[in-house]
C-alpha positions as CSV (number, residue, x, y, z in Angstrom):
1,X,-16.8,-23.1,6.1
2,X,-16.2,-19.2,5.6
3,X,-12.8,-18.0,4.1
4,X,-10.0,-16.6,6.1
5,X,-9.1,-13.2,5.5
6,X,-5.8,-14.4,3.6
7,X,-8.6,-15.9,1.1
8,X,-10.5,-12.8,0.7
9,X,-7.7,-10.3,0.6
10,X,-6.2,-12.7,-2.5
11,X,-9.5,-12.6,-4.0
12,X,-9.9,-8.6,-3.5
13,X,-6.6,-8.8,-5.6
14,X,-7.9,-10.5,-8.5
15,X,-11.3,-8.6,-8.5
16,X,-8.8,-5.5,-8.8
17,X,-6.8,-6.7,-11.4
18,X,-9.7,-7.9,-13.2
19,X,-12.0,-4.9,-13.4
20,X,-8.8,-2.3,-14.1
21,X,-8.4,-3.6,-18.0
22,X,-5.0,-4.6,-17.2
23,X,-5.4,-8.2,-17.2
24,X,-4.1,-10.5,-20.2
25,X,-4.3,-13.8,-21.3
26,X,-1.9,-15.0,-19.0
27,X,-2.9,-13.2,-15.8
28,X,-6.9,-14.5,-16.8
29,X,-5.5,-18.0,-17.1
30,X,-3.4,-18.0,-13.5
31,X,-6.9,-16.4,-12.0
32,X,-9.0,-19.3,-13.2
33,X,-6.4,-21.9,-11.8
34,X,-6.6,-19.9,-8.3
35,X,-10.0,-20.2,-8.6
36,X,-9.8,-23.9,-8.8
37,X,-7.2,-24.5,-6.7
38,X,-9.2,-24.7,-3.4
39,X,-13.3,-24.7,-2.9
40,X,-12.9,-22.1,-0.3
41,X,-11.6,-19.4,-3.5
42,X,-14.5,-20.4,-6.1
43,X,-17.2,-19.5,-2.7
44,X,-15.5,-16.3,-2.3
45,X,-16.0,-15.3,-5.9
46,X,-19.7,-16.5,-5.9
47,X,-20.1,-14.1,-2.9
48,X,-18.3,-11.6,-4.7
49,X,-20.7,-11.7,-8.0
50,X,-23.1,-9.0,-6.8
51,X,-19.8,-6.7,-6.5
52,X,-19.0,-7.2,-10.0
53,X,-21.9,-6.7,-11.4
54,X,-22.0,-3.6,-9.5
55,X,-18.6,-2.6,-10.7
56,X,-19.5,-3.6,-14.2
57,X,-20.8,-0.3,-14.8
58,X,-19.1,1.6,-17.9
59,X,-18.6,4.8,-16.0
60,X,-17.0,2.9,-13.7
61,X,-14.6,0.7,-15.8
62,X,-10.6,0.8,-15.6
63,X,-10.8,2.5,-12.3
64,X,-6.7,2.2,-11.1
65,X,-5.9,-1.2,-9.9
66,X,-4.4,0.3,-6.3
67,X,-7.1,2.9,-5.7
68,X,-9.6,-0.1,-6.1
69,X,-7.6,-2.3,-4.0
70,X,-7.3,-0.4,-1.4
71,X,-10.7,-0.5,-1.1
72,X,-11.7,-3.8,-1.3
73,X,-9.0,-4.6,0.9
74,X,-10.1,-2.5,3.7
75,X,-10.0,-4.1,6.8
76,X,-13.3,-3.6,7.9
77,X,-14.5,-4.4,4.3
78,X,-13.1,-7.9,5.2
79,X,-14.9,-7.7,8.7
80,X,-17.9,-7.4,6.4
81,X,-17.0,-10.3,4.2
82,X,-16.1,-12.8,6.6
83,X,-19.6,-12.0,8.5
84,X,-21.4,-13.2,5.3
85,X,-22.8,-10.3,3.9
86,X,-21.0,-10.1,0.7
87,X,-24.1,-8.6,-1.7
88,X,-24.0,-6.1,1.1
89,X,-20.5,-5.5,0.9
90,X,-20.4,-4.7,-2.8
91,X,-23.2,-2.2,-2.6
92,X,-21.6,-0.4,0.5
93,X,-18.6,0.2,-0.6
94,X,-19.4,1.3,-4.0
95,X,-22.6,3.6,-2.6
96,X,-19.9,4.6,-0.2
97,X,-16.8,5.1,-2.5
98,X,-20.0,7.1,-4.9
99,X,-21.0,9.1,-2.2
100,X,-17.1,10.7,-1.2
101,X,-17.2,12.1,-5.0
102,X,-15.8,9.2,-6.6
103,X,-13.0,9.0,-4.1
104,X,-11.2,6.5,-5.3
105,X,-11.1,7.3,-8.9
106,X,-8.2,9.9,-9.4
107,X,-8.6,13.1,-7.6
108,X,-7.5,16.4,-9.5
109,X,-4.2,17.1,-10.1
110,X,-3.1,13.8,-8.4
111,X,0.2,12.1,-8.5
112,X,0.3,8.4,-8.4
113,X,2.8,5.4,-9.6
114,X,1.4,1.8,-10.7
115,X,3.0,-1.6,-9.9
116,X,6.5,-1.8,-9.7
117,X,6.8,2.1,-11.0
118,X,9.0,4.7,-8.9
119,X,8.6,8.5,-10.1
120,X,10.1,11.6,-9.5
121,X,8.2,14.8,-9.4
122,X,9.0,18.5,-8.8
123,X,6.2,20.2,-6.9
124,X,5.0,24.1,-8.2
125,X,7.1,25.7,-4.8
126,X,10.3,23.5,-6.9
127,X,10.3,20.8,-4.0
128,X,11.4,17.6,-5.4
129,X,9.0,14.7,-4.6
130,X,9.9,10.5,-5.1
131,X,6.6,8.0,-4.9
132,X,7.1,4.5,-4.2
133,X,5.2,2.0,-6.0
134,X,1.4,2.0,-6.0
135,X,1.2,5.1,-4.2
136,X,-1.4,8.2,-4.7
137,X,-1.2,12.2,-3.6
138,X,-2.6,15.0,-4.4
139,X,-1.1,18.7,-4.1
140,X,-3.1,21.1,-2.5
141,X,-1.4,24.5,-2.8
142,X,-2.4,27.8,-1.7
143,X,-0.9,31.3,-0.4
144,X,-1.6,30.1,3.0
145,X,0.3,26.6,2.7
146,X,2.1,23.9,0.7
147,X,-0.1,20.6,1.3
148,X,0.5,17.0,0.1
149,X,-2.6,14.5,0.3
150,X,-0.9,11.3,0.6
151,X,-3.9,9.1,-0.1
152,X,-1.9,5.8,-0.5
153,X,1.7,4.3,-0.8
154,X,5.0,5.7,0.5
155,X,7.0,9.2,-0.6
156,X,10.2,11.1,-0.2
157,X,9.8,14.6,-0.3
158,X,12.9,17.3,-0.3
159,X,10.8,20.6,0.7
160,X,12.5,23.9,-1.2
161,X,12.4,26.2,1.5
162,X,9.9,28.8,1.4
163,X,9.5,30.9,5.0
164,X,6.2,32.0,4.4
165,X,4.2,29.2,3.4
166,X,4.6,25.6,5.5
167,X,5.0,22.5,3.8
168,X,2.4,19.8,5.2
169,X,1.8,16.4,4.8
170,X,-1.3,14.9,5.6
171,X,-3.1,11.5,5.6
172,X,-5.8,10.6,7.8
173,X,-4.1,9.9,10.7
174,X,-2.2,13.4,11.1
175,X,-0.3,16.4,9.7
176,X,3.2,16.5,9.4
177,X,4.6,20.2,9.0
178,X,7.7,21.4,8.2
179,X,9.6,24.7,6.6
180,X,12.3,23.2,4.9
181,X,13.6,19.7,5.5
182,X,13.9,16.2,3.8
183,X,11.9,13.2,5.1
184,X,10.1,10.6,3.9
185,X,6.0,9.4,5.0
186,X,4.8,5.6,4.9
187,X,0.8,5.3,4.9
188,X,-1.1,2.3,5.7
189,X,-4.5,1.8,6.8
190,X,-3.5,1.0,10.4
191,X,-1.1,3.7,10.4
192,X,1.6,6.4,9.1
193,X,5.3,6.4,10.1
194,X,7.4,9.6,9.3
195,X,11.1,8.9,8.6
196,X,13.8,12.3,9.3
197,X,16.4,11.8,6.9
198,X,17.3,16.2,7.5
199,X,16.2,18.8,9.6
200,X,12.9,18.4,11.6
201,X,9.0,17.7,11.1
202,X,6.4,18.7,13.6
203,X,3.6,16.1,14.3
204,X,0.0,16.5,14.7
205,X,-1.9,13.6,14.9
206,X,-5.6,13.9,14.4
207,X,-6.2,13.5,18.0
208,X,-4.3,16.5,19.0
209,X,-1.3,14.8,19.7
210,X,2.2,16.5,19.3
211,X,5.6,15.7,18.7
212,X,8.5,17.3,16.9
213,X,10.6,14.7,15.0
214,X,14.2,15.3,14.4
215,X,16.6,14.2,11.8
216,X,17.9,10.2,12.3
217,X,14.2,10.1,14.2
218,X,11.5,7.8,12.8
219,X,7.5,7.9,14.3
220,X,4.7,5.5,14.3
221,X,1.2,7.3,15.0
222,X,-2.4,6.8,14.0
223,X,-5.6,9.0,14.3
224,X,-5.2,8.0,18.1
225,X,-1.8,9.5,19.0
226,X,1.9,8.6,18.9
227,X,2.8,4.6,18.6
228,X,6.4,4.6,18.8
229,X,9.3,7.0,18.7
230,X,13.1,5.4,17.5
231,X,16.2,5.9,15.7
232,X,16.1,5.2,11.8
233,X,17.8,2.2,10.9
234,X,19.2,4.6,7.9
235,X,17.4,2.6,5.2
236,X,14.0,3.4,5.1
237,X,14.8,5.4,1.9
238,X,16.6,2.4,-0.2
239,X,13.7,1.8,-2.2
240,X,14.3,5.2,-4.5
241,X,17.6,3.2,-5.7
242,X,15.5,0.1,-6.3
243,X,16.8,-1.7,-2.9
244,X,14.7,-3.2,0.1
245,X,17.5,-2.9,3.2
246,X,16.0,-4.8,5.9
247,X,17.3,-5.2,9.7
248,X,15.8,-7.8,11.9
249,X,12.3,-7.3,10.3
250,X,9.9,-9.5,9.8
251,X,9.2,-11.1,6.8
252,X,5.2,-10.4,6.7
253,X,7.2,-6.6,5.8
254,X,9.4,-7.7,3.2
255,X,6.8,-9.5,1.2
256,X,4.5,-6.2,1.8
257,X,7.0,-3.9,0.2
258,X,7.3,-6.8,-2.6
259,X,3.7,-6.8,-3.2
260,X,4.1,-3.2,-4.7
261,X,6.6,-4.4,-7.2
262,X,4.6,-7.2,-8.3
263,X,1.6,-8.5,-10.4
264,X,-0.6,-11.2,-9.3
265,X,-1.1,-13.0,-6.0
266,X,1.8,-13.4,-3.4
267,X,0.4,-15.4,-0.5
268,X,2.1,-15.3,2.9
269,X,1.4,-17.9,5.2
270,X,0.7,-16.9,8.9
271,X,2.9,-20.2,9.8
272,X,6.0,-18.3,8.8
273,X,4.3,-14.4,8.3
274,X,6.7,-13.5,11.8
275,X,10.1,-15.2,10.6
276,X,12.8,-12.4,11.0
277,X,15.4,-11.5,9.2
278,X,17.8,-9.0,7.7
279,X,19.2,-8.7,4.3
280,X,19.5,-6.7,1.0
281,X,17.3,-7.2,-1.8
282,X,16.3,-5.9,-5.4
283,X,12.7,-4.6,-5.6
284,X,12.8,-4.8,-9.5
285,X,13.4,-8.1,-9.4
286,X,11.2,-10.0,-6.8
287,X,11.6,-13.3,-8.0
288,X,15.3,-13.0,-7.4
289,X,14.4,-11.7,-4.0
290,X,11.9,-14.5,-3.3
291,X,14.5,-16.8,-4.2
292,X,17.1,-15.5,-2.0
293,X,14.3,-15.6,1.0
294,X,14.0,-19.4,0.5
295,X,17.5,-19.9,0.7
296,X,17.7,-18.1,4.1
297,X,14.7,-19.2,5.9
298,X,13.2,-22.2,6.9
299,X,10.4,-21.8,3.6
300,X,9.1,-22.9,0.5
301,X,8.0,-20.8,-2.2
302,X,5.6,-22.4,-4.0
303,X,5.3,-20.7,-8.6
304,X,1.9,-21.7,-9.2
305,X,2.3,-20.2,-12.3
306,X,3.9,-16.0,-12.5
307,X,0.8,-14.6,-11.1
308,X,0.5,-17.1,-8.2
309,X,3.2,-17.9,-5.6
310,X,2.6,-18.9,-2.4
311,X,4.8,-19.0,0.5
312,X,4.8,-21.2,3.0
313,X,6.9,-23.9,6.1
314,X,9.5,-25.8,4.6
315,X,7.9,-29.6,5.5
């Protein structure tokens, strides 16, 4: 029996933790009881051993726990996995993660937060940027332009207003330009939303596709063009006061936006992953937030031990 990709992305999780140095005692302890816990999550580690020998490599040690994450946890890094060829896997990504200069070690002058950290910045042009939790960027300024690299995460950015040189924001799906606005920029893998909170922001996805987004506005796009235009639902930017407002969203999100704030494994089960709901709740405190979920819906969440919850149907 393979492992589901809920399996592997848990045990991408652990390999992160584990080769950043951050682990203690306790967090070494609640990995070997998840790797006892089911047959299917001591086969995924065996596959896995190539990868950590691989990663074992000094030069290579206490590489940042969400830069190696988001590799591992790539999606077709889990196409990979699930087809068998783990040794394979481990050498391709880090031959390929080698070969883009070390991507995912930190870039030159880049900004980043760690788990459950928010920081404010202020940018060389005096714009004031906000990163969420586990996020990366890097500022490229020149006399042509103002450019932020989000590379991973979520940030709110308040652009000083400079005529002659356009603030961007890029990530691999697109450019977002603007002159002097406020807005804030959500990247995942699958793709970026752009939230207007002042002023407006021209898109440019990396497909050629355009759209000018104005203030209350909030776009989903990929590399491929435009997903969705809508109104905000005024929240979006809650998480710079240490709040997660959510409206009728479901709870696969909520539990995303927690996995930033917290250490360990937080399984979601698939049974409930689409559950909706709406509520306010405190990032900087997710078991009080995983608590108020189970009182709300229909689940159980299950404290292995700190580093370990699952969640799952209420029998």
């Amino acid at each position: 029996m393979r492992p589901d990709e809920a399996v592997i992305d848990e045990a991408a999780q652990w390999l992160a933790l584990l080769q950043s140095g951050e682990a203690g005692t306790a967090e070494r302890a609640a990995f070997e009881a998840w790797r006892g816990a089911d047959p299917r999550h001591q086969q995924v580690i065996e596959q896995m051993g190539g990868g950590l020998n691989l990663l074992r490599n000094p030069s290579l040690r206490s590489v940042p726990r969400g830069s190696l994450l988001h590799s591992l946890n790539a999606p077709s890094s889990r196409r990979r996995f699930i087809s068998g060829s783990l040794s394979v896997l481990g050498i391709a990504l880090l031959a390929g993660l080698l070969g883009r200069r070390y991507g995912w070690l930190p870039e030159a002058g880049e900004l980043s937060t760690g788990t459950g950290e928010r920081r404010d910045f202020t940018l060389a042009d005096g714009s004031a940027l906000t990163l969420n939790a586990r996020s990366r960027v890097v500022p490229l300024f020149d006399s042509q332009q103002r450019l932020l690299a989000l590379r991973s995460g979520e940030l709110l950015v308040d652009v000083a207003k400079e005529p002659t040189r356009p603030f961007v924001v890029e990530t691999e799906h697109g450019r977002m330009r603007a002159l002097g606005t406020k807005f804030l920029v959500q990247y995942s893998e699958e793709a970026t939303r752009l939230v207007m909170l002042h002023s407006q922001v021209e898109v440019v996805t990396t497909g050629g596709a355009r759209q000018v987004v104005q203030a209350g506005e909030s776009l989903l796009f990929n590399g491929a063009g435009l997903l969705s235009l809508e109104r905000s639902n005024g929240q979006e930017s809650a998480w710079v006061q240490g709040r997660l407002e959510v409206r009728d969203r479901p709870l696969r999100e909520v539990i995303d936006s927690l996995r930033r704030y917290r250490r360990g494994i937080l399984h979601l089960s698939s049974y409930v992953a689409d559950l909706r709901l709406s509520g306010l709740y405190p990032l900087d405190d997710s078991d009080r937030t995983l608590q108020l979920l189970e009182r709300s819906l229909p689940i159980r969440v299950t404290w292995h031990n700190p580093y370990w919850v699952s969640i799952d149907a209420r029998l």
